[in-house]
MARDOTI-580212 format. One record per residue (C-alpha): x, y, z; residue number from 0. Coordinates in nm, 2 decimals, always signed. Layout:
REM MARDOTI-580212
REC     c1     c2     c3  nr
REC      X      Y      Z NUM
...
//
This chain:
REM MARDOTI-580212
REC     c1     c2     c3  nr
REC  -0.18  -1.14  -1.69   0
REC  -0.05  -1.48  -1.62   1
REC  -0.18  -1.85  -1.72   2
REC  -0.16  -1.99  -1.40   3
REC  -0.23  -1.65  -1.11   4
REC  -0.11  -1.67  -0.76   5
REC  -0.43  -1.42  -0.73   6
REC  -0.74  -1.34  -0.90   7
REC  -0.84  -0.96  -0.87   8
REC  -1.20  -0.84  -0.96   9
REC  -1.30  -0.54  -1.05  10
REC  -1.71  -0.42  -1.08  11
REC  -1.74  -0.11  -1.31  12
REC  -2.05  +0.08  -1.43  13
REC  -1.95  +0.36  -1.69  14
REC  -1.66  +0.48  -1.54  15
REC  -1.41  +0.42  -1.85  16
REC  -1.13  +0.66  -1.79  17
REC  -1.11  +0.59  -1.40  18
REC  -1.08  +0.24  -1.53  19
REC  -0.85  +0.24  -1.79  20
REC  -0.63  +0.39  -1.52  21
REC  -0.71  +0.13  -1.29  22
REC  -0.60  -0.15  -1.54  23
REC  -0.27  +0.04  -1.63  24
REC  -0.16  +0.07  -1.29  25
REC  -0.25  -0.28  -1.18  26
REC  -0.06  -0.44  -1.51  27
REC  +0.24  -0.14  -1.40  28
REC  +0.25  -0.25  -1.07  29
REC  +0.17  -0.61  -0.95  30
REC  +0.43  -0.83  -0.87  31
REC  +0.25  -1.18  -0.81  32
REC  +0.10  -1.37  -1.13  33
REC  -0.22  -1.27  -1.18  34
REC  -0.54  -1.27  -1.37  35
REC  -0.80  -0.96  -1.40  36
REC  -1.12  -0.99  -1.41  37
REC  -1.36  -0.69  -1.52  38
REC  -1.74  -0.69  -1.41  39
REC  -1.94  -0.48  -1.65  40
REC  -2.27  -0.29  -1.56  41
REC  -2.44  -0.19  -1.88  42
REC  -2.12  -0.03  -2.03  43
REC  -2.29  +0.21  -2.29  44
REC  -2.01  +0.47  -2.22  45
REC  -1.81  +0.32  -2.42  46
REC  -1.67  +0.04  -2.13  47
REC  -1.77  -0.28  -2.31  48
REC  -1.65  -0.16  -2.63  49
REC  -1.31  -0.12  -2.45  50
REC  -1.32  -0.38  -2.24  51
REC  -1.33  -0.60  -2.55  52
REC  -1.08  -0.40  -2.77  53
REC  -0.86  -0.50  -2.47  54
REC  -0.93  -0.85  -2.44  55
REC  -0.96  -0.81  -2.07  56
REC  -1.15  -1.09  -1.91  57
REC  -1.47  -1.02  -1.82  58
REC  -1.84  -1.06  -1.76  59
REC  -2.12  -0.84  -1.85  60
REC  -2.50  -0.79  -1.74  61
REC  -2.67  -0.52  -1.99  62
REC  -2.78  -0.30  -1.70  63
REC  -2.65  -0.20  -1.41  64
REC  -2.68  -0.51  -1.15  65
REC  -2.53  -0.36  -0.87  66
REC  -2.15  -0.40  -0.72  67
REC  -2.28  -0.74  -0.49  68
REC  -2.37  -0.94  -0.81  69
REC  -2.10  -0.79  -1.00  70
REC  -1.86  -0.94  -0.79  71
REC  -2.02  -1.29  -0.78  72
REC  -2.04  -1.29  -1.13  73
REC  -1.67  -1.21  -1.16  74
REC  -1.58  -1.43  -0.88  75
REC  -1.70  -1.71  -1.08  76
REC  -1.43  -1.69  -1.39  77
REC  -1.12  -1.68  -1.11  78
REC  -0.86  -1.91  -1.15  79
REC  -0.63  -1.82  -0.84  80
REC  -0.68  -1.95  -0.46  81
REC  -0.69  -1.58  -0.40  82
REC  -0.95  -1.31  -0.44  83
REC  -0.83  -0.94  -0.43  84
REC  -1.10  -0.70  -0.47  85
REC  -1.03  -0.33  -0.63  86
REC  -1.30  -0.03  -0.69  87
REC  -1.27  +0.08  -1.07  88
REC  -1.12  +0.45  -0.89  89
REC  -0.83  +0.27  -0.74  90
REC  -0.50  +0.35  -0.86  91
REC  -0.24  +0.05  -0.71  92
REC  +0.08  +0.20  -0.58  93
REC  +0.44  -0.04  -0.63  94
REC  +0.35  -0.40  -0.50  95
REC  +0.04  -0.34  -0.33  96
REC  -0.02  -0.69  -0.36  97
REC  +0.28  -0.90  -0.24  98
REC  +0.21  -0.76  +0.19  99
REC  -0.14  -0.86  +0.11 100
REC  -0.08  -1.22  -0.02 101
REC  +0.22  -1.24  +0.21 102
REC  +0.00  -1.16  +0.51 103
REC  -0.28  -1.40  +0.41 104
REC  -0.09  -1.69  +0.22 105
REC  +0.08  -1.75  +0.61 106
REC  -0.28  -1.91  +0.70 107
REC  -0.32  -2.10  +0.36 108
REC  -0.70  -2.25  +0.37 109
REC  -0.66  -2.35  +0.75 110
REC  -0.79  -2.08  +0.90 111
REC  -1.03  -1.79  +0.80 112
REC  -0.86  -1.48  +0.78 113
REC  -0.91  -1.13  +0.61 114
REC  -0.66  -0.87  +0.49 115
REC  -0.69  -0.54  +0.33 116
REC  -0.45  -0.26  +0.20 117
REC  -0.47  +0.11  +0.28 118
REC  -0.65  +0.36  +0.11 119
REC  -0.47  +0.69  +0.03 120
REC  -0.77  +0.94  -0.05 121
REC  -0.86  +1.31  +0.00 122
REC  -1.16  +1.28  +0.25 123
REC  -1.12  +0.96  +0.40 124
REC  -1.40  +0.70  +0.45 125
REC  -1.18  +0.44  +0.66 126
REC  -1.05  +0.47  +1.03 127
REC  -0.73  +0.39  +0.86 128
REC  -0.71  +0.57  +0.53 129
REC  -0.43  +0.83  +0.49 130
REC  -0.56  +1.20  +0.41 131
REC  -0.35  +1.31  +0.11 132
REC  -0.51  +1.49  -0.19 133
REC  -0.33  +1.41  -0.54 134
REC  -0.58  +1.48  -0.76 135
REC  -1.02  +1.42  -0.80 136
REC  -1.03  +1.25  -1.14 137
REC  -0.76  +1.12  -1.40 138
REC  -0.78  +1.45  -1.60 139
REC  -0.61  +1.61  -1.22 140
REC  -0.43  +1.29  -1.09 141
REC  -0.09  +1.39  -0.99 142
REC  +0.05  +1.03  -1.06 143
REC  +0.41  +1.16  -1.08 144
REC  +0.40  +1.32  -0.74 145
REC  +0.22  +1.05  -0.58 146
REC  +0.47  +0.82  -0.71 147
REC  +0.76  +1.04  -0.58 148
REC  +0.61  +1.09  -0.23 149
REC  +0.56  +0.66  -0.22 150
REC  +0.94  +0.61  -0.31 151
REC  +1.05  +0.88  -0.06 152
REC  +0.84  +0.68  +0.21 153
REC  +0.61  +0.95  +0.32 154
REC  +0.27  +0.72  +0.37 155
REC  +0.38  +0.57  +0.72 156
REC  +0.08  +0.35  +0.91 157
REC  +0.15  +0.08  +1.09 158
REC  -0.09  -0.29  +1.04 159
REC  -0.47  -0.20  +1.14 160
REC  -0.78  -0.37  +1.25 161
REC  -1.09  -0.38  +1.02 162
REC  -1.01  -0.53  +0.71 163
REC  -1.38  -0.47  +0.57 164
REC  -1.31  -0.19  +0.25 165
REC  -1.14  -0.29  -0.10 166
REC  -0.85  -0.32  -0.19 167
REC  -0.86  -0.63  -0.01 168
REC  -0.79  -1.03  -0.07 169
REC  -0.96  -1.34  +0.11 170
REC  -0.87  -1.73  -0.03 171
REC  -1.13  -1.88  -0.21 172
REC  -1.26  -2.13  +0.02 173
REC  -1.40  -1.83  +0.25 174
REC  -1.54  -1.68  -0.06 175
REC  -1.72  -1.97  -0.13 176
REC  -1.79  -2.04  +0.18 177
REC  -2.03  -1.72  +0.32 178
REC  -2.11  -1.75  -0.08 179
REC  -1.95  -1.38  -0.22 180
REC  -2.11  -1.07  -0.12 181
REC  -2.48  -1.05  -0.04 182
REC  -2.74  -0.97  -0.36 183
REC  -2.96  -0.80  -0.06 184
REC  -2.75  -0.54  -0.04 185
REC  -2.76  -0.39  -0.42 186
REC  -2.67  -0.17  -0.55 187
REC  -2.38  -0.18  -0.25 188
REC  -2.40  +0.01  +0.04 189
REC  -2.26  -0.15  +0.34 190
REC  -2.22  -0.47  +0.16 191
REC  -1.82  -0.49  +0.24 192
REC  -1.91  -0.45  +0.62 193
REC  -2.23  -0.77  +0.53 194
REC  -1.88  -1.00  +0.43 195
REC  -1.66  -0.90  +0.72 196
REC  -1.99  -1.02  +0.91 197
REC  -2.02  -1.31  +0.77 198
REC  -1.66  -1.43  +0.79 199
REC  -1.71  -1.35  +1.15 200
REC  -2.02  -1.55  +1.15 201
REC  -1.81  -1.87  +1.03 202
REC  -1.52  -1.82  +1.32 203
REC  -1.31  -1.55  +1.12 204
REC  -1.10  -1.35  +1.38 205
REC  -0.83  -1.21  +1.17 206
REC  -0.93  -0.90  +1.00 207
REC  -0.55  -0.73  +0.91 208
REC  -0.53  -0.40  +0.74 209
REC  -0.20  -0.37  +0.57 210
REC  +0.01  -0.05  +0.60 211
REC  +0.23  -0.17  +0.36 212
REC  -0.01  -0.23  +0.06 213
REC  -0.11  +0.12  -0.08 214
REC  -0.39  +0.22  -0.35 215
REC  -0.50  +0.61  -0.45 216
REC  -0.87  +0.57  -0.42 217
REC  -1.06  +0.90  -0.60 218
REC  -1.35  +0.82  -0.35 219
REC  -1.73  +0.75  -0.43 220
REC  -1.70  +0.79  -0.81 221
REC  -1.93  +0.55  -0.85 222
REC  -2.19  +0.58  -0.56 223
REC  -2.21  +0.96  -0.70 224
REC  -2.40  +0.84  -0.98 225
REC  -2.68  +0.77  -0.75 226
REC  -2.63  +1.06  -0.56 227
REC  -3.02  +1.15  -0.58 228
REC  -3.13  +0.83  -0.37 229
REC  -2.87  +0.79  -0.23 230
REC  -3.00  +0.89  +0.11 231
REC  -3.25  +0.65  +0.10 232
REC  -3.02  +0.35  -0.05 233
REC  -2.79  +0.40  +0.26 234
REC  -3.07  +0.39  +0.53 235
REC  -3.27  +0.07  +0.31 236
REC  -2.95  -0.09  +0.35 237
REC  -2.85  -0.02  +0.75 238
REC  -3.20  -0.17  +0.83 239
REC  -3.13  -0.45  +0.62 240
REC  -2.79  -0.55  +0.82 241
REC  -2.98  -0.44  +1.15 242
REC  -3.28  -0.65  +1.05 243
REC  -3.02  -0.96  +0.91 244
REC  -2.76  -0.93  +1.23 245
REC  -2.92  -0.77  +1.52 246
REC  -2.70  -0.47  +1.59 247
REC  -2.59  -0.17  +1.39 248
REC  -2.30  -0.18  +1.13 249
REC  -2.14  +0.11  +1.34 250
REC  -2.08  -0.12  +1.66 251
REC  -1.98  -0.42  +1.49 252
REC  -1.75  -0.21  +1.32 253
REC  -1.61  -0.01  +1.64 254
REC  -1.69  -0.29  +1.89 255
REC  -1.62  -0.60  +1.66 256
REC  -1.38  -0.50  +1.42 257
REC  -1.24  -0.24  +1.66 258
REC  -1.15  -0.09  +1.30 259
REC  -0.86  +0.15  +1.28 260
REC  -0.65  +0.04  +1.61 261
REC  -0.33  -0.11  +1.55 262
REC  -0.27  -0.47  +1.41 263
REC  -0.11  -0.70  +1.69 264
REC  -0.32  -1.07  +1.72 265
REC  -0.67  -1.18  +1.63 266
REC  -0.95  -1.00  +1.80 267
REC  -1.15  -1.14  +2.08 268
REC  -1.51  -1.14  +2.08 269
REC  -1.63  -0.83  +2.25 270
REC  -1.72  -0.86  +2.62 271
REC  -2.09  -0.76  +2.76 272
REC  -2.01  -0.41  +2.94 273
REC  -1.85  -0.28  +2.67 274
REC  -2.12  -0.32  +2.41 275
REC  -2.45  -0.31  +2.65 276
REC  -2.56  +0.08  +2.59 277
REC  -2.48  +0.00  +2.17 278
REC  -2.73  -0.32  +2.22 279
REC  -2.98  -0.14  +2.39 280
REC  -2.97  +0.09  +2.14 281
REC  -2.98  -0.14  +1.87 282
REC  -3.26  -0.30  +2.05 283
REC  -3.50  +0.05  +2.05 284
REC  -3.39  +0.09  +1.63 285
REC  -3.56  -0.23  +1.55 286
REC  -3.84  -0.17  +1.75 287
REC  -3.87  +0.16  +1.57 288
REC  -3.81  -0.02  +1.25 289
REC  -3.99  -0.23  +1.28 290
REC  -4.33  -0.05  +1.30 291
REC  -4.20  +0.19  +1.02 292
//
């Protein structure tokens, strides 16, 4: 932790102590830049709070769980650094995840909105650009030896992606502020990471960089499985909402926006009429439907 951080990272967590504890230790084991931590905690009556505070880990705190989109604003609040990184609590950093991330990002200063993420290494992918390697569901089977091993030997090779929308990922402050942190509509979370990457579009952001030189183990949807039950529903209330908020689907502005997973070479263009027109007709029948549901 430093007194004067070239980046602020947050981190929302809802009872998910020994996923975080090994969060913390690999972010103090393996961040290069300055930086300070900041800890979001929802309710935290496994034992989280208790920790957090035997720590003395910067933090907030709301009694109950408010979600990941207020948990970040609330942690956003107490950051120091001219840079945001956001990390899941079930993300384990690998060897100077951060330094192609601020590298990347600190190239555009506060001139220019701009977006960068790292790569997630995971067992069943969720991103276009995640690398499918299994080292372990939970910190009780977490191979962190051999994933360390395979990282120095240079076996997770992906070249610079489009679609910076997923944690781990780091924005300056000023675009933070700007589209005002993540989006309380969206609670408890689901598709609110795709909600920012549309708004930073919304305000002229073009650059949205996935970097295949900053790594992080991510144990995948330890959280989300805590709602598991509703989750169905959740998921759905929450595509309607960005459908009902932005007019087309989160799939095409994440294919035909983002163009998510294709390789890294300029800022993206906006997307011509031809290619999107059956998506937006598409889009246009959904809200109709929707909107007599």
């Amino acid at each position: 932790m430093s007194a004067n951080p070239q980046i602020s990272i947050i981190i929302p967590t809802w009872n998910n102590l020994e996923f975080l504890k090994l969060s913390v230790a690999s972010i103090v084991l393996h961040t290069k830049l300055p930086f300070q931590l900041v800890l979001h905690v929802n309710d935290g009556s496994d034992g989280t709070l208790q920790w957090v505070q035997d720590q003395n880990l910067e933090h907030t705190c709301t009694h109950r769980n408010v979600g990941i989109c207020q948990a970040l604003n609330l942690a956003a609040e107490r950051c120091r650094a001219e840079y945001i990184a956001y990390l899941n609590d079930d993300m384990y950093v690998l060897p100077g995840w951060d330094l192609p991330l601020y590298e990347f990002l600190s190239s555009f200063g506060d001139k220019e909105p701009s977006y960068v993420a790292g790569t997630m290494i995971q067992e069943n992918p969720i991103s276009p650009a995640a690398l499918p390697f299994d080292y372990g569901a939970d910190p009780q089977s977490f191979q962190e030896d051999r994933l360390l091993a395979d990282f120095h030997k240079g076996r997770f090779v992906i070249k610079d992606w489009n679609g910076a929308t997923w944690p781990p990922s780091l924005i300056h402050r000023k675009w933070w502020d700007l589209v005002n942190g993540y989006s309380a509509e969206f609670s408890p979370g689901f598709y609110s990471d795709i909600d920012f990457s549309m708004k930073l579009w919304a305000i002229g952001c073009r650059t949205f960089c996935g970097s295949g030189s900053s790594l992080v183990y991510h144990f995948s949807e330890t959280t989300t499985s805590f709602v598991r039950g509703p989750r169905r529903r959740s998921v759905k209330q929450a595509r309607v909402q960005f459908l009902k908020k932005w007019g087309i689907l989160p799939s095409a502005f994440i294919r035909y926006y983002l163009r998510a997973g294709e390789e890294f070479i300029a800022p993206l263009n906006d997307p011509d009429w031809g290619e999107v027109k059956w998506e937006r007709i598409r889009t246009a029948v959904l809200s109709a439907i929707y909107a007599l549901a």
